[in-house]
N, C-alpha and C positions, 0 to 999 in steps of 0.2 A: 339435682338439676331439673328445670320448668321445664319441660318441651311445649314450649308455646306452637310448632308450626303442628303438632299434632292434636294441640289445643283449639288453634285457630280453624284447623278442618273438621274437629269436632263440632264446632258452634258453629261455622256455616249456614247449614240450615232450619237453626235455632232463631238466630240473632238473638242469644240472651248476653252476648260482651260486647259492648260496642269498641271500646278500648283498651290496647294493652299496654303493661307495663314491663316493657323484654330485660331490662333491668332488674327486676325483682328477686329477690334472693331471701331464704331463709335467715334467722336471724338468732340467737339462743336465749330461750325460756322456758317456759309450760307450753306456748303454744308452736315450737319450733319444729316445722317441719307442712303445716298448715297453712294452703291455701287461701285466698278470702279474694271475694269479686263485692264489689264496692258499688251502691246505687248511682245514677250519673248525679244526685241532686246531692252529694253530700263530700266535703272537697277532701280530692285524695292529689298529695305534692305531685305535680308533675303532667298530672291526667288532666281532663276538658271537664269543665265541672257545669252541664251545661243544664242540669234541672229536666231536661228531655226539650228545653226550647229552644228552636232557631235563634233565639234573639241571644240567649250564651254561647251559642257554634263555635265561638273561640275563643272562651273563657278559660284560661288554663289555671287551676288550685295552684297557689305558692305555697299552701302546706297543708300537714295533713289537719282533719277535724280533729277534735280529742278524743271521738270513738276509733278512727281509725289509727290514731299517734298508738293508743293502747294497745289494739292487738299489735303491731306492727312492735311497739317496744316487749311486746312477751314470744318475739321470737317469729309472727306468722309472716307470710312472702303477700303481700298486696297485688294480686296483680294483672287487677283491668279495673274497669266501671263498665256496668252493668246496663240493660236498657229499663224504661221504664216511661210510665204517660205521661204528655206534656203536662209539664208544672204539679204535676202527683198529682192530679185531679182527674180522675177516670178509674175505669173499671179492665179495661181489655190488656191494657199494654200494645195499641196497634196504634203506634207513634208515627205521625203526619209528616216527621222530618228524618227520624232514624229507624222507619220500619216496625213491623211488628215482630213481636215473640212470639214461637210457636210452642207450644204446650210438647215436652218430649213425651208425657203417657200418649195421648194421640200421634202422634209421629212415629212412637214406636208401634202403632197398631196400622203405618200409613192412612191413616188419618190426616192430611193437613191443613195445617191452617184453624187450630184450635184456640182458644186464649189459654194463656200460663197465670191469665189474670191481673188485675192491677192494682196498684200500680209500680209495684214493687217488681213487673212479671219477670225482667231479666235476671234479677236476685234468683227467683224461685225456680226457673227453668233451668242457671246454669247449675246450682246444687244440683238437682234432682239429676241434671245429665250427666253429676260427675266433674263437671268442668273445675270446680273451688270446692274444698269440703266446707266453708264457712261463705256466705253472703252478707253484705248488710243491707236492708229496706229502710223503709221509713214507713209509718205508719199514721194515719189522721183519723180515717174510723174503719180501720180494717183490712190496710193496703200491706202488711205483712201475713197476713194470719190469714186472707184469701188468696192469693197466690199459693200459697202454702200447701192449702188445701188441694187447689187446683192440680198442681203439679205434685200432690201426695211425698210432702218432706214435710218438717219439724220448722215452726216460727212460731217468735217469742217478743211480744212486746211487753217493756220494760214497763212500770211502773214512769208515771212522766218527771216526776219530781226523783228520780231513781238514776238518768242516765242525761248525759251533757247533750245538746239540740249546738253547741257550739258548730259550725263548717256547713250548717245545712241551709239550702235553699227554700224556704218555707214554703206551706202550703196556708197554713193555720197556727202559729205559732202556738194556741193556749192546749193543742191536742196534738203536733207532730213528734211522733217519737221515732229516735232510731232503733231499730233492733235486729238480731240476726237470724240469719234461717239456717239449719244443718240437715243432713240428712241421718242423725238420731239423738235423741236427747243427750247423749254424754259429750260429743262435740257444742252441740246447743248451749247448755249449760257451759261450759267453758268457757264458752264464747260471751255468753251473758254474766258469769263473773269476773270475767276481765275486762270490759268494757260499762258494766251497770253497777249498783249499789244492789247489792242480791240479801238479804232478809233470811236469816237461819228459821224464823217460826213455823211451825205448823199449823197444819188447817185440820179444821177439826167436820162440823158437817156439811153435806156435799147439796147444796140445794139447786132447782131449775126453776124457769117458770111456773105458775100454776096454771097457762094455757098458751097457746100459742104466740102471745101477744100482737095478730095480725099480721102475723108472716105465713104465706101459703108454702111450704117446702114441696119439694119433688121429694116422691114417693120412698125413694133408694134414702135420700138422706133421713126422713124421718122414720124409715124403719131401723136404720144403723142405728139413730142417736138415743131413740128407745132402747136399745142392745145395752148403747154404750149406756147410760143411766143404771138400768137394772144389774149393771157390774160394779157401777160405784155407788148405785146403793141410794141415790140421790132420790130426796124427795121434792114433788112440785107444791112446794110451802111460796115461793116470793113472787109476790106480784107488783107492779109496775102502774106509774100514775097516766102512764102514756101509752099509745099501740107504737110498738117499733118503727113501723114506719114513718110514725111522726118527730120522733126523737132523730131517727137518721135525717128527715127532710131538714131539721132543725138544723143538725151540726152540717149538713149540705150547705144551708144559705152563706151559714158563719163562714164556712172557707171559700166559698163563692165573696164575698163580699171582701174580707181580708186579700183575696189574690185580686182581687179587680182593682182596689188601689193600689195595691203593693206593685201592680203593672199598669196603670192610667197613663203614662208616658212615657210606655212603648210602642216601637212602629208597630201599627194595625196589622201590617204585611207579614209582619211575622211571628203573630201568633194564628193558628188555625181558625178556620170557622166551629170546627166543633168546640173549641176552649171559648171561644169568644162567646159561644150560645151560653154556656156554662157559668163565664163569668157574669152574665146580664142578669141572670136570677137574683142574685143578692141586691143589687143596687136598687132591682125596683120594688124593693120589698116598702112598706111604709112603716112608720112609725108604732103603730099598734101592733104590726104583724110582727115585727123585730120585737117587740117586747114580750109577743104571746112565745116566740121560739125563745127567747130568752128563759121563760119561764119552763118550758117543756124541759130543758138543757138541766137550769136546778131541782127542777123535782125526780128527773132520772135520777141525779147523780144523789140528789138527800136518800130517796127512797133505795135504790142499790147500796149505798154505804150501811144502812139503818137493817136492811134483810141479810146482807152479808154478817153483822156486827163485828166483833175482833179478830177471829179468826175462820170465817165461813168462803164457804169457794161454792161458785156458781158454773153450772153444766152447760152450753149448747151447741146447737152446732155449727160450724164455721160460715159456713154458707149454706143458704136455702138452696143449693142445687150446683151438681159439679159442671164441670168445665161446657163451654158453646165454642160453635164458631165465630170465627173474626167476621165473616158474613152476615150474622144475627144479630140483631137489639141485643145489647145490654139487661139483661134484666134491673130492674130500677131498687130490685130490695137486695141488691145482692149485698151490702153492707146493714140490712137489720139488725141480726145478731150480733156481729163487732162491733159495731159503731157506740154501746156503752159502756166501755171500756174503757172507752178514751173523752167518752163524756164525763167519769169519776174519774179518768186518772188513775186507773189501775193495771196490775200484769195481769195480763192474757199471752195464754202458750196454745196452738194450735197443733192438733196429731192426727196424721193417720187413723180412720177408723174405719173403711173399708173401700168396695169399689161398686159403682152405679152398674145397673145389667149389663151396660154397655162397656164396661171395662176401665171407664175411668175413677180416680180417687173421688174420695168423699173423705170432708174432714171434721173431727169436733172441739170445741173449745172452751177450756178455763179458764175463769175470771175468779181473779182473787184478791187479797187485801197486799197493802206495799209493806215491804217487810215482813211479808209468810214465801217468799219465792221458793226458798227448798219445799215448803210443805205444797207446792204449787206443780212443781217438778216432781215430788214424790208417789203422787197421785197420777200423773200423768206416766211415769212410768209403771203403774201399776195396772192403769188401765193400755197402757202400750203394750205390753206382757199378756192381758187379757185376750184384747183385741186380735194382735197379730195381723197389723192390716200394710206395714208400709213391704213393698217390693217395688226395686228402679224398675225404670222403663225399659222395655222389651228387648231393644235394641243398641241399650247401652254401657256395657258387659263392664262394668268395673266392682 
């Protein structure tokens, strides 16, 4: 039996559920017995399927997506949607029309008012607090696998050609992936092959950067990710035709310019100023500048395929720096390191890898080839094993 009203006072001062499903009932499979909280942009029967924008407020799903038909048919109880940033375009998760999410490691340290990150944040905060053992996000260049981090639990983007995009609200069609967050890889994993196309190959060597490719990290995270490397042994052999931050500004414009028509004839009024600022970058790109991001976009993803080869896995870390407050700038590269990922179209699993002075997670991430996902999982469980870095939040005893 759900105890939603012990659910619902637990998320109170989260807001990582915006919506419940008091109906929800276990069902008989592998995953029978198993909670799951549902992103709002991805349509679950019965629930408000509102993408995080005013302009959906009452948009109700008539059925489930096929990621969610899936776990729901192996048995798991569905039951809410989740919060997340207008139109999955942001960093914070502090939503204009359904509130922000607050980060449960800060709230357990009273702290408030942290980001759980975006834009997947309500995904990642209600795992992390316990609320669903299974979330699903969506991902564009890194909106699973930073929340993740932030809120120090397990996220895993599929391979894109790997898992159905059928029920979802797009952001970026050619790089939106759905994928789940758990709070440990063997939940994770289960979740990821009942829901994805999961690859038995192994991966053989473990390589990173051979420098920073123009991302400045905070100090915690790049002493962790050196840890974490020297454990798996990784060498800094592949380099990159771009500085990260150009390859992220790139896949930025693409989903800037794809949501600004996919939304050109909606009321003004009700999408925010800050999405609106957001969306104006792509349109007024020109002709040349569109071609130069074009080309940044193929040479990422040639040169990443070509360093990876058949079976190679790439090391880094999740985010150049853990969780801010809802009061604070955005940091502008917090999508560096994810963002090629979803430039080639490949899985990435984000884990635990330790905690900033101040007490918050810090996380790192592999990138690997489609169809090695267990050797992908394997490795991450080995360096999860090494590491020892996930423990819930302070304050939320389950």
């Amino acid at each position: 039996m759900i105890d939603f009203d012990a659910l619902q006072a637990a998320n109170a001062p989260l807001n990582a559920f915006l919506d419940w499903d008091r109906g929800a009932a276990f069902g008989d499979g592998p995953l029978a017995g198993v909670t799951v909280g549902v992103k709002a942009n991805i349509m679950t029967s019965g629930l408000p399927w509102t993408g995080g924008m005013a302009l959906y407020r009452d948009r109700i799903a008539a059925r489930d997506a096929e990621t969610v038909a899936r776990l729901r048919g192996a048995g798991a109880a569905i039951i809410g949607s989740t919060n997340m940033e207008e139109g999955a375009l942001g960093a914070k998760t502090d939503n204009p029309w359904f509130g922000p999410t607050h980060n449960p490691h800060a709230f357990g340290q009273h702290r408030i008012g942290f980001t759980a990150g975006g834009s997947s944040g309500g995904s990642a905060a209600a795992v992390a607090a316990g609320l669903c053992d299974i979330a699903l996000g969506t991902d564009t260049m890194g909106s699973i696998r930073i929340p993740a981090a932030y809120c120090g639990v397990y996220g895993f983007k599929p391979a894109h050609a790997a898992v159905s995009q059928d029920g979802l609200e797009m952001t970026l069609p050619s790089m939106d992936t759905i994928g789940p967050i758990a709070r440990d890889l063997d939940m994770l994993e289960r979740a990821a092959r009942t829901m994805s196309d999961f690859g038995e190959g192994e991966c053989a060597a473990v390589v990173t950067l051979i420098d920073g490719a123009g991302v400045e990290a905070h100090a915690d995270v790049a002493r962790l990710f050196a840890d974490a490397c020297r454990l798996a042994d990784a060498a800094p052999t592949l380099a990159l035709p771009h500085p990260l931050p150009r390859v992220r500004f790139a896949g930025f414009i693409a989903a800037s310019r794809w949501l600004a028509g996919h939304l050109a004839d909606a009321d003004p009024a009700l999408i925010s100023p800050f999405l609106t600022k957001l969306l104006s970058y792509g349109p007024r790109r020109s002709a040349d500048e569109l071609a130069a991001d074009a080309a940044v976009l193929a040479d990422t993803r040639a040169a990443l395929l070509a360093g990876l080869g058949d079976d190679g896995m790439l090391i880094l870390p999740t985010a150049p720096q853990p969780a801010f407050a809802h009061a604070d700038d955005a940091p502008a590269n917090q999508a560096d390191y994810t963002c090629i990922a979803n430039v080639a179209g490949l899985p990435a699993l984000s884990i635990p890898a330790g905690w900033s002075a101040d007490g918050l997670p810090i996380g790192i991430q592999l990138i690997g080839r489609a169809g090695h996902e267990a050797g992908l999982f394997a490795l991450a469980r080995r360096l999860d094993t090494l590491l020892d870095a996930y423990r819930p939040p302070a304050i939320f005893g389950y």
